[in-house]
C-alpha positions as CSV (number, residue, x, y, z in Angstrom):
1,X,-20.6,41.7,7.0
2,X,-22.8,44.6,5.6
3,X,-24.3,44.1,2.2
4,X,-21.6,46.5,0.7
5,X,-18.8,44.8,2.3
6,X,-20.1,41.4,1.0
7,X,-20.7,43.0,-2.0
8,X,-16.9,44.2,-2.7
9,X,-15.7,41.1,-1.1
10,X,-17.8,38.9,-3.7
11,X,-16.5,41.0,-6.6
12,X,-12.5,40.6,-5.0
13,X,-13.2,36.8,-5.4
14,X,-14.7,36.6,-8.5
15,X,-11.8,38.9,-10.2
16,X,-9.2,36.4,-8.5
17,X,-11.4,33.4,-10.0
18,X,-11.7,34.6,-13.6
19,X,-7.4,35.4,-13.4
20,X,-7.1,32.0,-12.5
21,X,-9.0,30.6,-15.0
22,X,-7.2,33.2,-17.8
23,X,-4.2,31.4,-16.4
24,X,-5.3,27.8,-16.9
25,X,-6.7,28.3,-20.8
26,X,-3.2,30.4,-21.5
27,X,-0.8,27.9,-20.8
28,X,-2.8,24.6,-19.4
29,X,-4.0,24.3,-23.3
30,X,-7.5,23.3,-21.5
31,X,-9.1,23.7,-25.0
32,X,-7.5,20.2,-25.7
33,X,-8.5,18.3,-22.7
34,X,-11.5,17.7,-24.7
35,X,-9.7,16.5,-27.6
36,X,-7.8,13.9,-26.0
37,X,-10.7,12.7,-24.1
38,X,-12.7,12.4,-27.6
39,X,-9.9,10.4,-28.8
40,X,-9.8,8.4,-25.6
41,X,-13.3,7.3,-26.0
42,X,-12.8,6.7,-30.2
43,X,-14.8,9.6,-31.4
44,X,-13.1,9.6,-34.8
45,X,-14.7,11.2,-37.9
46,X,-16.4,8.4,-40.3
47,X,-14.2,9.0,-43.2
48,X,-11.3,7.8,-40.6
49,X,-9.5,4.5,-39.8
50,X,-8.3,5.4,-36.8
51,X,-5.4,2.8,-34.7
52,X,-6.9,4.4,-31.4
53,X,-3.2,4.3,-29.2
54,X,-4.9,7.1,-27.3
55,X,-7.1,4.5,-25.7
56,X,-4.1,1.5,-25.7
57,X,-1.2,3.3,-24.1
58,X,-3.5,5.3,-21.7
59,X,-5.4,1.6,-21.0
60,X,-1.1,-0.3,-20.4
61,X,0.0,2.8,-18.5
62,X,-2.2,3.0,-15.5
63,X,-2.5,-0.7,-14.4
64,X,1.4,-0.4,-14.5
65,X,1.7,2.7,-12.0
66,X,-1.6,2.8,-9.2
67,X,-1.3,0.1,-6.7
68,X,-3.9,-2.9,-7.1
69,X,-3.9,-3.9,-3.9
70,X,-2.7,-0.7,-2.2
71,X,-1.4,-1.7,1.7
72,X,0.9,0.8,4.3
73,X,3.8,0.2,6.9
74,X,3.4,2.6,9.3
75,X,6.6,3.0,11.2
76,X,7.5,5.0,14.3
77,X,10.4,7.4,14.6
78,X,10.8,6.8,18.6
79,X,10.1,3.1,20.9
80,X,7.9,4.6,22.9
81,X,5.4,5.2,19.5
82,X,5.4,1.5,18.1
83,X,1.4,0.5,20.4
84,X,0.6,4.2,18.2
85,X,1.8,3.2,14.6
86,X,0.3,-0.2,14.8
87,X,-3.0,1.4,15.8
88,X,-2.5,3.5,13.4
89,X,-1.5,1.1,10.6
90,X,-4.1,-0.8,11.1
91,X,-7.0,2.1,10.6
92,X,-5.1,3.3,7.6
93,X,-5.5,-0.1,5.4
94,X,-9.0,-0.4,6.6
95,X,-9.8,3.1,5.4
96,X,-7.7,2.5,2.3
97,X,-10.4,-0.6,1.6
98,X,-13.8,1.3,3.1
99,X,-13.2,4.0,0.5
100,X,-12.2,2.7,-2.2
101,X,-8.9,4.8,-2.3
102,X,-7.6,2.7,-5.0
103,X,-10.9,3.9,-7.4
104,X,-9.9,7.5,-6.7
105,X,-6.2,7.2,-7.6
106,X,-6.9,5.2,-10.9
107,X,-9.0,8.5,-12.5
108,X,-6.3,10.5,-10.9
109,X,-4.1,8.9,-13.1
110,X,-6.2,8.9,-16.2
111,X,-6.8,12.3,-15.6
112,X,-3.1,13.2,-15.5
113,X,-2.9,11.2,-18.8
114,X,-5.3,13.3,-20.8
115,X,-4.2,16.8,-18.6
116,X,-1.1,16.5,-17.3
117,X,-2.5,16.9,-13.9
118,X,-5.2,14.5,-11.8
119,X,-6.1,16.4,-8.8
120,X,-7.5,14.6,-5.5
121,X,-9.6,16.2,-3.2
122,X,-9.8,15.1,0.4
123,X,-12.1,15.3,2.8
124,X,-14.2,14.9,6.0
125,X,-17.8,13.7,6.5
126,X,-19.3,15.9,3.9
127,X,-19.0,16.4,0.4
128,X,-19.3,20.0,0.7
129,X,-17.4,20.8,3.7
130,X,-16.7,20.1,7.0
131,X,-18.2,22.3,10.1
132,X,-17.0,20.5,13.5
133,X,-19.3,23.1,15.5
134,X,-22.2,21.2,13.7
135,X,-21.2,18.0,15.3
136,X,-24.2,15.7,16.3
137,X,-23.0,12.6,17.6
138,X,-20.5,10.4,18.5
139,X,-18.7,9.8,15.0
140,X,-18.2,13.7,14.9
141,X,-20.4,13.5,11.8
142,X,-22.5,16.5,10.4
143,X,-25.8,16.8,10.0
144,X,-25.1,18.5,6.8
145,X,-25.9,15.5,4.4
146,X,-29.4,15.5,5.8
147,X,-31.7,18.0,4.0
148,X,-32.6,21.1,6.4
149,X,-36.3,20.6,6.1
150,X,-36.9,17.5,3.9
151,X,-36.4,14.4,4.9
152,X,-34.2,13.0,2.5
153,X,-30.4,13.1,1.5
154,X,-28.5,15.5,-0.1
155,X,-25.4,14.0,-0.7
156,X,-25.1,10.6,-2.7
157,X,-21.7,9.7,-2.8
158,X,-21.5,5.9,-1.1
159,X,-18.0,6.5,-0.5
160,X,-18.4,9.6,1.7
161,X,-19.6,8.2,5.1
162,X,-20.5,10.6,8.3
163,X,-17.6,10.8,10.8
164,X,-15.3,9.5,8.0
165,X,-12.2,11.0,5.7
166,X,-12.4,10.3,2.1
167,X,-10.6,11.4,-1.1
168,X,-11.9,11.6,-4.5
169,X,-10.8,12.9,-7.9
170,X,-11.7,15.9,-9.4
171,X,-12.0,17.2,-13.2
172,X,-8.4,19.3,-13.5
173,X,-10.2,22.2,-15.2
174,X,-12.7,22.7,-12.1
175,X,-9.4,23.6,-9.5
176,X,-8.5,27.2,-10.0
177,X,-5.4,28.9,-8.7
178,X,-4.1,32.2,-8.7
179,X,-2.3,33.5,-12.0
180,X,1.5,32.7,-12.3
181,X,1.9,30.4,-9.4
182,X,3.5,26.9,-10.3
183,X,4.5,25.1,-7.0
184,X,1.1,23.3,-5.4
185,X,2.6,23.7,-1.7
186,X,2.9,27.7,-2.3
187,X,-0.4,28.4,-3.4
188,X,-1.8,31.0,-1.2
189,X,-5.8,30.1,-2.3
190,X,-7.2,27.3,-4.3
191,X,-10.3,26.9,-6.0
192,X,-13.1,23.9,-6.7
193,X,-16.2,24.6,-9.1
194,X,-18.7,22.8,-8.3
195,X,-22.2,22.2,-9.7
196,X,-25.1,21.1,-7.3
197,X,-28.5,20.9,-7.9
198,X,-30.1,23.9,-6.8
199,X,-32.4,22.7,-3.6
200,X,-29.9,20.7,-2.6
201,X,-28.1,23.9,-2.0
202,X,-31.2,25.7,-0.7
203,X,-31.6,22.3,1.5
204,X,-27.6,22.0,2.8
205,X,-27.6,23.5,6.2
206,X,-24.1,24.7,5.8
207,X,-24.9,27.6,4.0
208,X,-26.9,30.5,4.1
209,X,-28.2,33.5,1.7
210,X,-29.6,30.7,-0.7
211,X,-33.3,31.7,-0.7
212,X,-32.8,34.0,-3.8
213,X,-30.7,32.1,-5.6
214,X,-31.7,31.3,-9.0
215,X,-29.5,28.3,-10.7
216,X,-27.2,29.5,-13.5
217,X,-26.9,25.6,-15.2
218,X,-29.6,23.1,-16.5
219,X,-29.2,19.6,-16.6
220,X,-31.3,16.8,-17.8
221,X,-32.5,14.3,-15.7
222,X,-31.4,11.3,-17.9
223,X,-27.9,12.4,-17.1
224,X,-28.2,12.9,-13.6
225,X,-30.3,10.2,-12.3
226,X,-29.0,11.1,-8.5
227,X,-33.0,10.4,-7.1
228,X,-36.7,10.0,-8.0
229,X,-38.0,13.7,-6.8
230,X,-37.8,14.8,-10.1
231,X,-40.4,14.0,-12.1
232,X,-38.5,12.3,-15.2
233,X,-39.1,15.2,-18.0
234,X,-38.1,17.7,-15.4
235,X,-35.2,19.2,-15.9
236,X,-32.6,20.2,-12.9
237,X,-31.7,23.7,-12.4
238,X,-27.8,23.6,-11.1
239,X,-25.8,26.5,-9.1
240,X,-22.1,27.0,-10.2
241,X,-20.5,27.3,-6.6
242,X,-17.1,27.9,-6.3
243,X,-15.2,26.6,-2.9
244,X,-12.2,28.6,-1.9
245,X,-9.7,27.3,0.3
246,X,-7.8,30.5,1.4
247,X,-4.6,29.3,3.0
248,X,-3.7,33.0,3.8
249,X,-6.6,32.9,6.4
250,X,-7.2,29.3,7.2
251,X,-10.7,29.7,5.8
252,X,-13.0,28.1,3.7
253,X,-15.5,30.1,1.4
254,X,-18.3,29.6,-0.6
255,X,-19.9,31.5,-3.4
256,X,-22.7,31.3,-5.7
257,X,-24.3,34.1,-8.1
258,X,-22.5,37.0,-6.4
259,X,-23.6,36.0,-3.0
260,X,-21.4,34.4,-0.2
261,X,-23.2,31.2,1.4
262,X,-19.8,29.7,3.4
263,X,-16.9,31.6,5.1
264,X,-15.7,29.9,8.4
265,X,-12.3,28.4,9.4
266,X,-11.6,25.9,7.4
267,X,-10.9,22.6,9.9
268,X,-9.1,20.6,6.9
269,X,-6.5,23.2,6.7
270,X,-3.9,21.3,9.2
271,X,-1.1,21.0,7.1
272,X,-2.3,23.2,4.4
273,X,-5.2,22.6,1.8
274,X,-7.0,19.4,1.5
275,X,-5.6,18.6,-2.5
276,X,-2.9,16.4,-3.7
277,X,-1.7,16.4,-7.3
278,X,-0.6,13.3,-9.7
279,X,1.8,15.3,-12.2
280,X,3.9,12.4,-14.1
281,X,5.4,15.3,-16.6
282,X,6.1,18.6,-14.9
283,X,6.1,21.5,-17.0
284,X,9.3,23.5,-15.9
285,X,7.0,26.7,-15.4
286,X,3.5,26.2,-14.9
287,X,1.6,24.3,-12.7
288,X,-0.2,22.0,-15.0
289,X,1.9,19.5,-16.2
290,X,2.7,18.2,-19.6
291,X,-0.3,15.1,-20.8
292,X,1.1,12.0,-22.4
293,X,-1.7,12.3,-24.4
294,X,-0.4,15.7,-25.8
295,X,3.3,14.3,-26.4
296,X,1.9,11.4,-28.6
297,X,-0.9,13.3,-30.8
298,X,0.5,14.2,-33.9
299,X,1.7,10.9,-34.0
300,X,-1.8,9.6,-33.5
301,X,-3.0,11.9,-36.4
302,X,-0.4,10.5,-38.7
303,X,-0.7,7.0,-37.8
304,X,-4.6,7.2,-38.7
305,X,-4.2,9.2,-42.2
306,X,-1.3,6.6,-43.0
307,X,-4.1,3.8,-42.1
308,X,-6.7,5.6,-44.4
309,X,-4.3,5.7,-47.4
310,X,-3.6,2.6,-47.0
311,X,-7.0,1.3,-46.9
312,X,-7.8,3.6,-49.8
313,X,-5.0,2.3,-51.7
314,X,-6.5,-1.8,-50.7
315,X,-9.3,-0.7,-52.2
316,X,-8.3,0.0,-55.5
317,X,-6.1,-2.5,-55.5
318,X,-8.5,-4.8,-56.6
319,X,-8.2,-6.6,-60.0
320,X,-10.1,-5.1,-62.2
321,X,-10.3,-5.4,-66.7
322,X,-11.0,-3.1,-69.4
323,X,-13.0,-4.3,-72.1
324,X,-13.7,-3.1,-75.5
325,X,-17.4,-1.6,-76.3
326,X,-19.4,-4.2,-78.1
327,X,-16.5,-6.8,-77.8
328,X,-18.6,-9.0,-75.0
329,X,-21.7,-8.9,-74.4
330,X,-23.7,-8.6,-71.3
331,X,-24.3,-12.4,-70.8
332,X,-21.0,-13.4,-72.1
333,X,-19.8,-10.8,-69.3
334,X,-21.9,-12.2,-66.8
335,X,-20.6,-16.3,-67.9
336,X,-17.0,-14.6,-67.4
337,X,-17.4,-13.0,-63.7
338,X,-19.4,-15.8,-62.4
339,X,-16.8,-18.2,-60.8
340,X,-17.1,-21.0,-63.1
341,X,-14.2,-23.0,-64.1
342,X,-12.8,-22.6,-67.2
343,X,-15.9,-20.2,-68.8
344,X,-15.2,-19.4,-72.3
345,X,-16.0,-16.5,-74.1
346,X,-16.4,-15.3,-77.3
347,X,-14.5,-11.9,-78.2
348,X,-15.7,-10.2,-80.8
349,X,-12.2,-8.2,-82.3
350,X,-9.5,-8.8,-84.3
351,X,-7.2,-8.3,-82.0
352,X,-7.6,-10.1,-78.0
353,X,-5.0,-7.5,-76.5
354,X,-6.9,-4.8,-77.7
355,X,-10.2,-6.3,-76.3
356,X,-9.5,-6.9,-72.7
357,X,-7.0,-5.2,-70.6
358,X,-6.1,-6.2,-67.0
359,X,-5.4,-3.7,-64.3
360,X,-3.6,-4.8,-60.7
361,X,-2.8,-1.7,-58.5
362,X,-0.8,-2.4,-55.6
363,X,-0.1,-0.8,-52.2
364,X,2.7,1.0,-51.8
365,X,5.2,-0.7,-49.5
366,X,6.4,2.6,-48.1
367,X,2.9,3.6,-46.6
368,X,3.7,0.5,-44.2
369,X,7.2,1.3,-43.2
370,X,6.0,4.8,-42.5
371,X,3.0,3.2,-40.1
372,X,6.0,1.2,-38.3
373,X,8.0,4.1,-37.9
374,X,4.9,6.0,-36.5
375,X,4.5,3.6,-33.9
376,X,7.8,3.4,-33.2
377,X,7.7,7.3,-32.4
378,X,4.8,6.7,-30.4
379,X,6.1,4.1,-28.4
380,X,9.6,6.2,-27.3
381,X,7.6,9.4,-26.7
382,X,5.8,8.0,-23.7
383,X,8.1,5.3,-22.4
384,X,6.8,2.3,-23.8
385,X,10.2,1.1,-25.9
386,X,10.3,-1.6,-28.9
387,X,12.0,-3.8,-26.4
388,X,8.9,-3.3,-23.6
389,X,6.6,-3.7,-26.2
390,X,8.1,-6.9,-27.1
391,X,9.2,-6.4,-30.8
392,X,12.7,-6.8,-29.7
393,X,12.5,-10.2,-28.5
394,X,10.2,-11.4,-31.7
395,X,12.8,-10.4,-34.0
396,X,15.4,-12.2,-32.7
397,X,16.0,-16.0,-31.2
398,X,18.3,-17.4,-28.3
399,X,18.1,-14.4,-26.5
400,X,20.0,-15.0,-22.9
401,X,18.7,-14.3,-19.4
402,X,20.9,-11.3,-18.9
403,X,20.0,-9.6,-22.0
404,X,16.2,-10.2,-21.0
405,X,17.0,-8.7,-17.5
406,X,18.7,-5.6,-18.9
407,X,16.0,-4.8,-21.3
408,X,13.2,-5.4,-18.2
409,X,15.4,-3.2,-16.2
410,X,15.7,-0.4,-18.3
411,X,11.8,-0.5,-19.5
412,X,11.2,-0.2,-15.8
413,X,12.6,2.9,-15.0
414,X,9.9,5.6,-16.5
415,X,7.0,3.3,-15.3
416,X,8.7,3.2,-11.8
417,X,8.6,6.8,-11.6
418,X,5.4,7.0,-12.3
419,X,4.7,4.4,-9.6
420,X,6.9,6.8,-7.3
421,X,4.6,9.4,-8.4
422,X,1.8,7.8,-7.1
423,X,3.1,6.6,-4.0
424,X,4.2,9.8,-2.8
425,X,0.6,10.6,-3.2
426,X,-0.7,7.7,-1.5
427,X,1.6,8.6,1.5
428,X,0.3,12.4,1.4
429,X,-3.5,11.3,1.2
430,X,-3.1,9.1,4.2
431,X,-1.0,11.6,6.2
432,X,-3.9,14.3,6.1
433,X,-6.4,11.3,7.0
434,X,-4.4,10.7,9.9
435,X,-4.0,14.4,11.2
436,X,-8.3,14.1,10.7
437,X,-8.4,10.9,13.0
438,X,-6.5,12.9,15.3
439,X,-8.3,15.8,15.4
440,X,-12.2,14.9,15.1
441,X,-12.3,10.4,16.4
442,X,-13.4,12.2,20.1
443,X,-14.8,8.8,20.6
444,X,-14.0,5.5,21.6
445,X,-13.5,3.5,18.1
446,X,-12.3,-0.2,18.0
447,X,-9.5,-1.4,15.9
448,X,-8.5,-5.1,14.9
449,X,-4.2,-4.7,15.6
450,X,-1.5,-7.7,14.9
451,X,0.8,-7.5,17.0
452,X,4.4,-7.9,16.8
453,X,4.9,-11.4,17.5
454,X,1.5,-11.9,15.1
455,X,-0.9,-11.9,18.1
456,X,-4.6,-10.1,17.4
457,X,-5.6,-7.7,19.9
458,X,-9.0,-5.9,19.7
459,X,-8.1,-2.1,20.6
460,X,-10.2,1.2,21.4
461,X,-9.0,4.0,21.3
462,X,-9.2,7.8,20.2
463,X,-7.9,10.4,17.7
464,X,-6.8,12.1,20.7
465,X,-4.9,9.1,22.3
466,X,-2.7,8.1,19.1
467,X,-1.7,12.3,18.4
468,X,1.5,12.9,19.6
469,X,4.8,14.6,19.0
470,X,6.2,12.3,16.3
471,X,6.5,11.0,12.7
472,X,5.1,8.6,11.0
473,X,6.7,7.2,7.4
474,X,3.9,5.7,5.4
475,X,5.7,3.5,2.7
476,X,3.2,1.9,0.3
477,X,3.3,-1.3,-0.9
478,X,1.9,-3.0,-4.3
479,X,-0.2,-6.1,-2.5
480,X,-1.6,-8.7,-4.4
481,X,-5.1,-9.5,-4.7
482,X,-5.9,-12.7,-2.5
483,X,-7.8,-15.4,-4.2
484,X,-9.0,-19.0,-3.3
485,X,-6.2,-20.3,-5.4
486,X,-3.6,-18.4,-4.0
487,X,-5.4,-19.6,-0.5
488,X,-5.1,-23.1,-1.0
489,X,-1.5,-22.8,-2.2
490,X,-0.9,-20.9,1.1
491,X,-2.5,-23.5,3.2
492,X,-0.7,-26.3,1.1
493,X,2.7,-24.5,2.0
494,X,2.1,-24.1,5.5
495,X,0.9,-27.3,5.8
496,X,4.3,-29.1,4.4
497,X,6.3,-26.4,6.6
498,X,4.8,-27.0,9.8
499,X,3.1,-30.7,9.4
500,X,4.4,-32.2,13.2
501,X,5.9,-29.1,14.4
502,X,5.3,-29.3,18.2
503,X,5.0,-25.3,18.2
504,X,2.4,-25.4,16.1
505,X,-1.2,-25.8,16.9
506,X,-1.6,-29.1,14.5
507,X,-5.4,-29.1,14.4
508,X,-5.8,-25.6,13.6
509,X,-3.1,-26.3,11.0
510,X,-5.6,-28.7,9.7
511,X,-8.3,-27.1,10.0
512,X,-6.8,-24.4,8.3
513,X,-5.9,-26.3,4.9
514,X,-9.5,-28.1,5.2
515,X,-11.4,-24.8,5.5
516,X,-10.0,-23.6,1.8
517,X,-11.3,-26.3,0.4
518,X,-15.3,-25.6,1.9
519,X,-16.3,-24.3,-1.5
520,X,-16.2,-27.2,-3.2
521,X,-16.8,-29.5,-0.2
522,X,-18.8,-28.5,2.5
523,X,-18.4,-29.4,5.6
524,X,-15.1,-30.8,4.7
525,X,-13.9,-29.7,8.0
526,X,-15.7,-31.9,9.9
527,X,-13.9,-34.5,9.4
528,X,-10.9,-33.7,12.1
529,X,-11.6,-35.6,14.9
530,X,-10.0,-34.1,18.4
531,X,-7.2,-36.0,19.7
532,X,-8.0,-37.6,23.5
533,X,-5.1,-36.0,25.3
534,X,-2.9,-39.0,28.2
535,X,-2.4,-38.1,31.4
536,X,1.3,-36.9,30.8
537,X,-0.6,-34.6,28.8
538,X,-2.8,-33.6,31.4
539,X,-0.1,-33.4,33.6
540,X,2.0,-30.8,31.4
541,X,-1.2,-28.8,31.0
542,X,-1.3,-28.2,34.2
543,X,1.8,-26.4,34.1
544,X,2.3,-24.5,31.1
545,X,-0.4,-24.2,28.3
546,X,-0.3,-25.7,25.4
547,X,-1.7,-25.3,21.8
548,X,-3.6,-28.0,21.1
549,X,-5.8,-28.4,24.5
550,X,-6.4,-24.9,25.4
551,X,-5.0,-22.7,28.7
552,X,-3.9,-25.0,32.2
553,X,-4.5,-24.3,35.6
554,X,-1.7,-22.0,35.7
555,X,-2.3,-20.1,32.2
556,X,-3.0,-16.0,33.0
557,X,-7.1,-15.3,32.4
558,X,-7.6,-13.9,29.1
559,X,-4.7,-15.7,27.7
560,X,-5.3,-17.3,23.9
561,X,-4.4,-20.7,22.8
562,X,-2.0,-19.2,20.6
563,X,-0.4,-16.6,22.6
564,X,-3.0,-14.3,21.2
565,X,-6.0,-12.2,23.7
566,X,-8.6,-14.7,24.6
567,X,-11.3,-12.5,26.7
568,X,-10.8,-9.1,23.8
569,X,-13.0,-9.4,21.1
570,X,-14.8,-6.4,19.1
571,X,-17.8,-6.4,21.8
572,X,-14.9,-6.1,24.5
573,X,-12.2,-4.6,23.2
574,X,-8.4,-3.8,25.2
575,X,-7.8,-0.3,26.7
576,X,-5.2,1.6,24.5
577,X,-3.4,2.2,27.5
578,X,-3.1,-1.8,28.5
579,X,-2.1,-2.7,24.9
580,X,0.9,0.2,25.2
581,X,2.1,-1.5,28.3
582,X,1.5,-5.2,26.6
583,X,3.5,-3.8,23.0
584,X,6.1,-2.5,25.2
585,X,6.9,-4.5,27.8
């Protein structure tokens, strides 16, 4: 486009972009984002005791509502499909792992906790936008996080690999969208500011017209110590870019002081834009929702100004005396307030009354009751009841099983929506990962599948060959993190289920248990010795393979002891179209 025409389209884009961001401070209350975040971190004024249940609800919530050890079922709609989901299944919990999804959905949380809104961006290969046209090998990776003459890096995120999709969270007031609209699947255009370090832009070989460019932010090296080109008192001069997914087009755009450095179709677009939202309170008109944090605030403000009068009133509490001028003298005084037992002191007045007077404020009991009630307050507004807190159960004694499983169950029912919440997320993230893999894995890729009957095959395959016609559901599942203790217990278990079953393989039962036990005592397996199989034995091996000794004379090549695919292993992996006729025969 002509100078003028970039010129006027620039100006169309920054108009849109400022409306948007009118929207947000008129009814997203953005002002107070930095409020709650203050109170988050306990950034309380000096004269304040603060009881911080900012940080101690937002800290109980979370761990009760994103998935610790987050794991998918991938299921297909028709028979045919069930070699594709497994595939599929399996790359999905690996990338779930390799990414750290469960990092990502955690600050989305805790940003929709202080904002009422924790956007996730996803992606593909780059930070900063995808280009398949600048494809350079055979991960269909970019050369984009490579400077364009420099030989360094210009993108640091560990979790963003080349040829890989990813998903992080993003601060809620750097996503713009257009005034009035409240719905995040009708948007026709969303925004992302972002703020890069200005020869990284230069550098990024994405974008052009960045010669000129000056930097409109500054930022200290002590705060962004990304590399060590800078020398340390240097300061960084950032550009304010702002990346516009326009869903009307298909396009992705990006501007920087007036200028346009990015417009090309947007490859992420597939099923819209590339964001997902975590809203646990939607507000019935606007798109931001409603923060916990906001609900529970004036509570919070009361709760520490009851604290302070209280403390105040401790204070002054103390005992203290009066004493007549010239009735005691300093030393006498001294004798008195010294600790000793039984001191006496002589009083010089007529009358002993009139001589020393004792004062013993106390605390009013109603400041206390008022702090209960507070909490109380506190505790209803965001879902966390007197019975889920506990209190309930502390105040009274013989309470049954059934009235401990009503008051779990209905205690459960916010926090499960919220978990709902943000498994419907989950399921959206993965589905635009998947319609990725399908669109840029070009390339033979190998993937560790279980089969069916619990058989490991070693698979490669392409994006290409698992796209198809059909649906996948993705329903997420809270795993449990796998320890050595919860190991052994495993191996103990199978161990007393399947001691002397003739269908299992005994030693590598054994072997099994033994090998949870190496930390402690190495070489601990070594102590199996190999059973010398009799000719009967021999005889049946010959027919049919068994288990224990390995494959006969009339076992298939290729075939596992266990029923498994000796002969495929990661350095020679199964076809994808043998293991579809293997699955479904």
């Amino acid at each position: 486009m002509s100078k003028e025409e970039e010129k006027t389209y620039v100006n169309y884009w920054n108009e849109e972009i400022r409306a948007g961001e009118a929207y947000m401070k008129k009814y997203a209350n953005k002002d107070k984002w930095k409020v709650y975040r203050q109170m988050y971190r306990g950034d309380w004024k000096t004269n304040i005791v603060p009881v911080n249940r900012i940080f101690s609800y937002g800290r109980s919530l979370i761990p009760q509502v994103y998935f610790r050890s987050p794991k998918v079922t991938v299921t297909a709609t028709r028979p045919e499909l069930v070699p594709h989901a497994l595939v599929v299944e399996s790359i999905d919990n690996w990338l779930i792992k390799e990414t750290k999804l469960k990092k990502t959905l955690k600050m989305a949380c805790l940003h929709a906790y202080h904002c009422g809104i924790g956007p996730i961006k996803n992606g593909y290969d780059s930070e900063y936008g995808y280009l398949p046209e600048q494809s350079v090998d055979v991960d269909s990776s970019t050369a984009t996080q490579e400077a364009r003459t420099e030989k360094r890096r210009i993108e640091y995120n560990i979790n963003i690999k080349p040829g890989m999709p990813w998903a992080l969270p993003v601060l809620p007031e750097d996503i713009i969208i257009p005034w009035g609209f409240q719905d995040p699947d009708t948007l026709p255009w969303i925004a992302h500011r972002i703020y890069r370090p200005l020869e990284d832009v230069q550098q990024d070989q994405k974008y052009k017209n960045t010669k000129d460019l000056k930097g409109t932010r500054r930022a200290d090296t002590t705060l962004t110590p990304r590399r060590n080109v800078f020398n340390r008192d240097q300061d960084i001069k950032l550009a304010e870019l702002f990346e516009i997914r326009d869903i009307r087009h298909g396009e992705v755009i990006v501007i920087c002081e007036d200028k346009v450095l990015l417009k090309s179709d947007d490859a992420l677009q597939i099923e819209g834009h590339n964001y997902d939202f975590i809203i646990f309170n939607d507000d019935p008109e606007y798109f931001w929702g409603i923060p916990d944090a906001r609900i529970i605030e004036p509570q919070q403000l009361e709760l520490n100004e009851t604290r302070t009068q209280i403390q105040r009133h401790r204070r002054i509490s103390l005992l203290k005396f009066l004493y007549k001028k010239d009735a005691i003298t300093q030393t006498q005084l001294d004798r008195f307030l010294s600790g000793a037992v039984g001191p006496a002191v002589e009083v010089v007045d007529e009358n002993l009354a009139n001589a020393i007077i004792t004062l013993q404020p106390h605390i009013p009991p109603d400041l206390w009751q008022e702090a209960v009630a507070i909490l109380g307050d506190m505790r209803e507004s965001i879902g966390f009841s007197e019975n889920q807190t506990g209190s309930y159960f502390q105040k009274r004694g013989n309470v049954s099983a059934t009235e401990t499983a009503e008051v779990a169950q209905s205690a459960d029912i916010r926090t499960d929506e919220r978990k709902d919440i943000v498994a419907d997320t989950l399921t959206s993230i993965l589905r635009k990962w998947n319609q990725y893999i399908f669109s840029f894995w070009d390339k033979s890729r190998v993937a560790k599948v279980v089969g069916p009957e619990g058989s490991n095959f070693w698979v490669t395959y392409t994006g290409d060959e698992l796209r198809g016609e059909y649906a996948l559901n993705v329903d997420p599942e809270s795993g449990f993190p796998v320890t050595s203790q919860v190991k052994r217990e495993l191996a103990d278990g199978l161990l007393k289920a399947y001691g002397g079953d003739q269908l299992i393989n005994q030693v590598g039962l054994r072997k099994f248990h033994l090998s949870q036990f190496e930390s402690v005592a190495p070489g601990i397996s070594g102590l199996i010795q190999m059973p010398m199989p009799t000719a009967p034995q021999i005889t049946a091996s010959e027919r049919q393979p068994t288990p224990q000794f390995g494959q006969g004379r009339g076992a298939p090549q290729g075939s596992n002891q266990g029923g498994g695919q000796r002969g495929f292993s990661p350095q020679n992996p199964m076809a994808f179209e043998e293991f579809k006729k293997k699955i479904g025969g």
